[in-house]
Structures are given as structure tokens and as C-alpha cells.
C-alpha positions in Angstrom: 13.4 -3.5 51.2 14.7 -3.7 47.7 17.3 -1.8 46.1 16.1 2.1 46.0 16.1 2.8 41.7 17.3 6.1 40.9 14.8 7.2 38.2 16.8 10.4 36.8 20.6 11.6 37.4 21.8 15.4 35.8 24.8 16.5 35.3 25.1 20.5 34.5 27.1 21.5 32.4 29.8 18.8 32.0 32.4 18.7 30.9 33.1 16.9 27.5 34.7 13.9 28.3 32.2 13.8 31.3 29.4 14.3 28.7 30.8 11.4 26.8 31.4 9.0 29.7 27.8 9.7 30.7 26.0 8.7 27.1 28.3 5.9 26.7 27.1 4.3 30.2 23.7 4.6 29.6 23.8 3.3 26.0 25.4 0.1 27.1 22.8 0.0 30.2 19.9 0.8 28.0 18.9 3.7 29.4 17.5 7.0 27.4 19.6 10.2 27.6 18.7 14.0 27.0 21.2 16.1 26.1 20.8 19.9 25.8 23.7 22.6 24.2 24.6 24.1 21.0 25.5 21.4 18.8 25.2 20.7 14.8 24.2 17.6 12.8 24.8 16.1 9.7 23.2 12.8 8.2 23.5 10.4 6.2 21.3 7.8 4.7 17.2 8.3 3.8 19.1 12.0 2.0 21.6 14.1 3.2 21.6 16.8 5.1 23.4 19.5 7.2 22.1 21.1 10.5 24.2 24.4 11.3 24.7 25.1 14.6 22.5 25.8 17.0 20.8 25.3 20.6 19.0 22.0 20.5 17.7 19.2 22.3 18.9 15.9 21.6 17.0 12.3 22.8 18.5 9.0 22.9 16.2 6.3 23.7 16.8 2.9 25.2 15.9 1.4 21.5 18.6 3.0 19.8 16.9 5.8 18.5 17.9 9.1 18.3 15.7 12.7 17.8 17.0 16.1 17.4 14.5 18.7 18.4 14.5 22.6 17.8 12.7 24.6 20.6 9.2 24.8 18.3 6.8 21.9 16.5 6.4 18.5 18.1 8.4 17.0 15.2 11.9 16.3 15.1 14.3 18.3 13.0 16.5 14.9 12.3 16.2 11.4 13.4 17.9 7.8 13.2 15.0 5.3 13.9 15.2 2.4 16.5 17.6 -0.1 16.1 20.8 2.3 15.9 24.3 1.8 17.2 25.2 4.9 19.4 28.5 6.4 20.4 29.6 9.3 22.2 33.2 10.7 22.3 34.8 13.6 23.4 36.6 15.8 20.6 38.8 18.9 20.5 36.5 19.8 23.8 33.2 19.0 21.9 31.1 16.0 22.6 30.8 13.8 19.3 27.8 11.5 19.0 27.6 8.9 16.1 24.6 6.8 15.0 24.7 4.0 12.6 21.8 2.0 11.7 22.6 0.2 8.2 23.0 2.9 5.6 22.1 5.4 7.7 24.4 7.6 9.8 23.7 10.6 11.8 26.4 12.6 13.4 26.0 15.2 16.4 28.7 17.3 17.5 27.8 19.5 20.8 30.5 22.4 21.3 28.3 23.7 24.5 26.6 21.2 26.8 24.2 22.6 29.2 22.5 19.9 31.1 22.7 15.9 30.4 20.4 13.7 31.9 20.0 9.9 32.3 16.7 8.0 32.4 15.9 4.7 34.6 12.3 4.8 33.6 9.4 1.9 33.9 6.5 1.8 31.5 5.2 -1.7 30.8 1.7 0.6 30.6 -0.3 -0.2 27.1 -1.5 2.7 24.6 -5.0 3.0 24.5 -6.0 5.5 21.4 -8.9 7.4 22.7 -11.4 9.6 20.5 -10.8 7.6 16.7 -12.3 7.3 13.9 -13.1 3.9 14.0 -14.7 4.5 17.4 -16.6 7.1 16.3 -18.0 4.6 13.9 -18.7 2.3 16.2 -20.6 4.7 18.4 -23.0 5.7 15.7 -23.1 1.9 14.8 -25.1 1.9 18.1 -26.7 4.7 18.1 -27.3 6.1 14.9 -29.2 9.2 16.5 -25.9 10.5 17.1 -25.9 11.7 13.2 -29.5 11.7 12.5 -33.0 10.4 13.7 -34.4 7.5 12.2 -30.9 6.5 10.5 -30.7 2.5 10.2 -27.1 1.2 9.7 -26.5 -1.4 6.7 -22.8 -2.4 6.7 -19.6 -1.2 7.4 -16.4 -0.8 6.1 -17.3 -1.5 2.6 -15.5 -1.5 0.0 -15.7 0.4 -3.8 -12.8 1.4 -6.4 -12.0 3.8 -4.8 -11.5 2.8 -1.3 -13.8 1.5 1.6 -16.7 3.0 2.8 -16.9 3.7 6.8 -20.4 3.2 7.4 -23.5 2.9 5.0 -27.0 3.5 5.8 -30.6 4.2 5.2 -32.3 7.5 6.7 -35.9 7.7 7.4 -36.7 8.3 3.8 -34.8 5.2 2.5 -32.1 7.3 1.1 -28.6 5.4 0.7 -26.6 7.4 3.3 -22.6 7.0 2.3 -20.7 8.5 5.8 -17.2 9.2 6.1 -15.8 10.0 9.9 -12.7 12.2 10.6 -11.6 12.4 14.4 -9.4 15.6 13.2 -11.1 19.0 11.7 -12.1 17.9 8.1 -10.3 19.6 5.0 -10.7 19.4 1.1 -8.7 15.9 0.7 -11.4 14.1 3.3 -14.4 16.2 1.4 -12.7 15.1 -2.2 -12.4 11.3 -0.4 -16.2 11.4 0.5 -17.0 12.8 -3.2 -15.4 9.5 -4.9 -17.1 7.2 -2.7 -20.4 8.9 -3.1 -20.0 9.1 -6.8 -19.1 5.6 -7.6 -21.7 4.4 -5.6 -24.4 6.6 -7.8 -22.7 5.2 -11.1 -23.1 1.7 -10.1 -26.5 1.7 -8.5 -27.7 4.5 -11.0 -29.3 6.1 -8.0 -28.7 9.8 -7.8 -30.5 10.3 -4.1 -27.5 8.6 -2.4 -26.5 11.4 0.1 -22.6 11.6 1.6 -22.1 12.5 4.8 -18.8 14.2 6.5 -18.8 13.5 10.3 -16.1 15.4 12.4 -15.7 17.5 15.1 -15.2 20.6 12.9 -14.6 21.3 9.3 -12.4 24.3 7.8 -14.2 26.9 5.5 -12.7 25.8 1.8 -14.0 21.6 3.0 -17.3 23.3 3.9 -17.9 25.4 0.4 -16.6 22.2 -1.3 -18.8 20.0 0.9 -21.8 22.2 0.1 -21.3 22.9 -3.5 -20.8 19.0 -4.5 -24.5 18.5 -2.5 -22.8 16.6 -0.2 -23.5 17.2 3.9 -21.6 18.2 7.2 -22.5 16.7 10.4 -20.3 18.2 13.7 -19.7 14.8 15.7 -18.1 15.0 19.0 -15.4 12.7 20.1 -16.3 13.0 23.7 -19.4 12.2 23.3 -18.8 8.8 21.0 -17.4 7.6 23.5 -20.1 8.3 25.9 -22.0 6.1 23.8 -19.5 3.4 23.6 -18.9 3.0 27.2 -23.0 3.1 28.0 -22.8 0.3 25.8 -20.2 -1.9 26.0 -21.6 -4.3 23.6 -20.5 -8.1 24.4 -20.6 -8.9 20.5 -18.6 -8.2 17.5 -19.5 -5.0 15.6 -20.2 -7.0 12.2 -22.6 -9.4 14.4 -24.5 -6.0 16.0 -25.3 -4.6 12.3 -26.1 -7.9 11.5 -28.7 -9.0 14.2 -30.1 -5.2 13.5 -30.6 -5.8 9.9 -32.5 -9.4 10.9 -35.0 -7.7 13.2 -35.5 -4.9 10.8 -36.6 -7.1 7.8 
């Protein structure tokens, strides 16, 4: 049997020179390291800024990078970016770590230290995005039905002044249909984005029955009056359900060649 990897060490409460030793091996092994106390930051480089002291959690990560967290939002408070130098050193019984990455330079001193922990993780795994926009375009590339019945899909993707267009169609009528997806809940900036679109394509066809359509899985109440009061249309489109489509699909051809080859047998 191969060597037996030990995925996680902790050491509570260290102390600092402990601490220090501890992010210092792992940085030259590569490894990430959580650290968790009552520490303050200060940095230096994109602006400046000043952290006061408080109880935070602080991430080193195998690439260099380094993230201060406070105990709410999913954003960090601070951060160096990949690529940084990282030091630890113990300091007047504190814990000092230092990160340099070209003009930038972040400095976290921890006066407590509560819990440090080393990581020997794998994950070679890729990232699959599930649920986007452009897959939610794709699904009602092949089946239109999922915005409305009878809708016949022209091109995608294309591109005015203002930006490109995600899908273009005709419904049953033979209406121009101009449809903008969202895979978040739609607000006013997506409404005024669909708006532009919509309107340049009426200047430079002079066609004023071009219709704009919002798809996304929910819209707030100031998109929707806007939507509404511009004469433009909402349609609730579920993520799930796109890619439902997409997997009872699985087309074997390119997207481009699917509208295509529909457009040729529609002629």
C-alpha cells in the first residue's frame, strides 16, 4: 500500500511562533492554510486601506493567494490575488503574515489565534457551469416552445450598436422577436439592455412590431413596470428545465449549423 496522505492537520490555539512555523511549512509545500483569531489588516497596492481589529478568517491558498473574510457575505473583506509571496512570523507574541505580489502588499497581524489548519487536498475535478445563460439559449434554440408556440429561431448572437443580440426570431405571426436571457432574477439594467437592442433594431428596419423579450427565472417589481411600460414582454424561463431540454437532446452538431439546417427546411 502506498503512503497514507494526511488530508487536514489543526492545531488549536498555537502558539505564535507555532502559528508561524505552521504557515511557513505549508507555503513552501504548497499547501492552503486557514487561519482563524482576532487579527487586523492593512494593504497596500490596488488603494489603501486599514482593517481594525477584529475576529476573522483568513485563507491562504496553494497559489499564493490570500482572502480575509468577516463572518457574513461570501465576498472577501481584502485580498492579494494569485501569484503572491507569503510570509508568516511571529512578533511581540502576534503572528505577522506578509504578502507581496508586485505593487501590492497586504499585511495580517493576528494577536489571538484560535485554530490553524493545513490542507493536503486533490482536485484535478473540472468546473462544469450549470443553469447559464448561454444554455438557456441553447435550449430554446431547440425547442423554441419553451418561450412560446410556433416561435421559429433565425440567428443568434447577433450583433447591433449597442451590443449582441442572444437570440432572434419570428413568432407565429411573423413578428421579429428580439430575446434577451438572464439565468439570475432580471432588474432594470437587463430591462434597459433589452430596450436598446429592441430599439435599434426598429430604427434600422423601420419596423415598429419588433417585440423584445426578457427570459429569466424571475424578474423584480421596478424591471417588470419598466418592462411593461416600454411594451416590451416578460417570459419566466426555468433553468432546470433548459437543461432538461438540453440533455433530451444532446445535439451531435454545432448550434450555428442547428439554426442553420432549421432555416433551410423552413424556406
Amino acid at each position: 500500500m502506498g503512503e497514507q496522505r494526511e488530508a487536514v492537520r489543526l492545531f488549536n490555539n498555537p502558539g505564535a511562533q507555532e502559528c508561524a512555523d505552521v504557515i511557513m511549512s505549508a507555503a513552501s509545500k504548497r499547501r492552503a492554510v486557514i487561519v482563524l483569531g482576532v487579527c487586523e489588516v492593512s494593504y497596500r497596492g490596488r488603494t489603501s486601506s486599514e482593517l481594525a481589529r477584529g475576529e476573522r478568517l483568513v485563507i491562504v491558498k496553494e497559489d499564493g493567494s490570500l482572502l480575509v473574510h468577516r463572518t457574513w457575505g461570501y465576498k472577501p473583506v481584502n485580498y492579494m490575488p494569485p501569484g503572491a509571496m507569503v510570509y508568516a512570523k511571529s512578533d511581540s507574541g502576534s503572528v505577522v503574515i506578509s504578502a507581496k505580489r508586485g505593487s501590492e502588499s497586504m499585511r495580517v497581524v493576528f494577536h489571538k489565534v484560535y485554530l490553524v489548519a493545513t490542507l493536503n487536498f486533490r482536485d484535478d475535478s473540472s468546473f462544469e457551469q450549470k443553469g447559464t445563460e448561454a444554455q438557456m439559449r441553447d435550449a430554446v434554440v431547440f425547442y423554441p416552445e419553451l418561450v412560446e408556440k410556433g416561435l421559429r429561431v433565425l440567428t443568434h448572437e447577433f450583433q447591433v450598436k449597442s451590443g449582441f443580440v442572444d437570440l432572434m426570431a419570428l413568432d407565429s405571426r411573423g413578428r421579429l422577436v428580439v430575446i434577451e436571457f438572464k439565468a439570475n432574477p432580471a432588474k432594470t439594467a437587463d430591462v434597459n439592455q433589452l430596450i436598446a437592442y429592441v430599439s435599434r433594431l426598429r430604427a434600422l428596419s423601420k419596423e415598429r412590431g419588433i417585440r423584445g423579450v426578457l427570459a429569466a427565472p424571475s424578474i423584480n417589481k421596478a424591471a417588470r413596470k419598466l418592462l411593461v411600460d416600454s411594451g416590451l414582454e416578460f417570459k419566466r424561463l426555468d433553468k432546470d428545465e433548459c437543461l432538461r431540454v438540453l440533455e433530451e437532446f444532446k445535439p451531435t452538431m454545432s448550434l450555428l449549423s442547428f439554426i442553420e439546417k432549421g432555416d433551410e427546411h423552413s424556406a
